[in-house]
N, C-alpha and C positions, 0 to 999 in steps of 0.2 A: 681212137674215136669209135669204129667199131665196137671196140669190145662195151665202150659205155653203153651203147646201141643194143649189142645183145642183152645185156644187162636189166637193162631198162625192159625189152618185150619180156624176158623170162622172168621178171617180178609183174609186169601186166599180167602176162599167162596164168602167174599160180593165185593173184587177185581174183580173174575169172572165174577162174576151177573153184576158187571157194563160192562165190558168189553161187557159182550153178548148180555146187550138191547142195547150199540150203537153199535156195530156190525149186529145189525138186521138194524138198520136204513141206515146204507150204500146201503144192497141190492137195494134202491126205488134210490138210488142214480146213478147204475149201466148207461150207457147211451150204448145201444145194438150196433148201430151204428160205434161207437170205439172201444167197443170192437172185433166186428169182421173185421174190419180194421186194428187191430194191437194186438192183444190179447198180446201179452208178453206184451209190452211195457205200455198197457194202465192196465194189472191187478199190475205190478211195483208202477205204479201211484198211483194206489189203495192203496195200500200197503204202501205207503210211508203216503198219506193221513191219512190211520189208524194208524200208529205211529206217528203222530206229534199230532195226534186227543187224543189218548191216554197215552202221554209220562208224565203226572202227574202221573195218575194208575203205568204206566208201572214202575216208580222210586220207586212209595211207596212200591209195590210187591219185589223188590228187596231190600229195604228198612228192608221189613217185612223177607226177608228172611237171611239178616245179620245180625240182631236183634237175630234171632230164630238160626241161626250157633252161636253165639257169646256166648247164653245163654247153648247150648249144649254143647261146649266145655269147658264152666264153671262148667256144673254137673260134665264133666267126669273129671277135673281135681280135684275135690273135693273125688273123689272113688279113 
């Protein structure tokens, strides 16, 4: 059980890490101008863009995390 346990945080982990070096590249993306012209609406945008940017990660993460309930509720119905 452990080992599934490790398993499971070190494909969280490297889901993260991807997440966060293209989340740094957005910043340079930022355009000052729009946003202060309309901040709600243009950080929405934003925001919409990182999820379509990211909606592979984002399935597998969910993916990895019905895998790992699936396999949980397997130990305990085995006890």
């Amino acid at each position: 059980m452990a080992d599934k346990i490790h398993k499971y945080l070190d494909k969280i982990d490297e889901l993260k890490e991807e997440v966060d070096r293209q989340s740094e590249s957005i910043l340079d993306k930022i355009d000052m101008t729009n946003l202060l012209s309309n901040p709600v609406e243009y950080m929405k945008e934003l925001g919409r863009q990182f999820f379509e940017a990211h909606t592979d990660e984002l399935q597998e993460a969910i993916n990895v995390g019905e895998t790992k309930a699936r396999a949980v509720l397997s130990e305990i119905k085995k006890d």
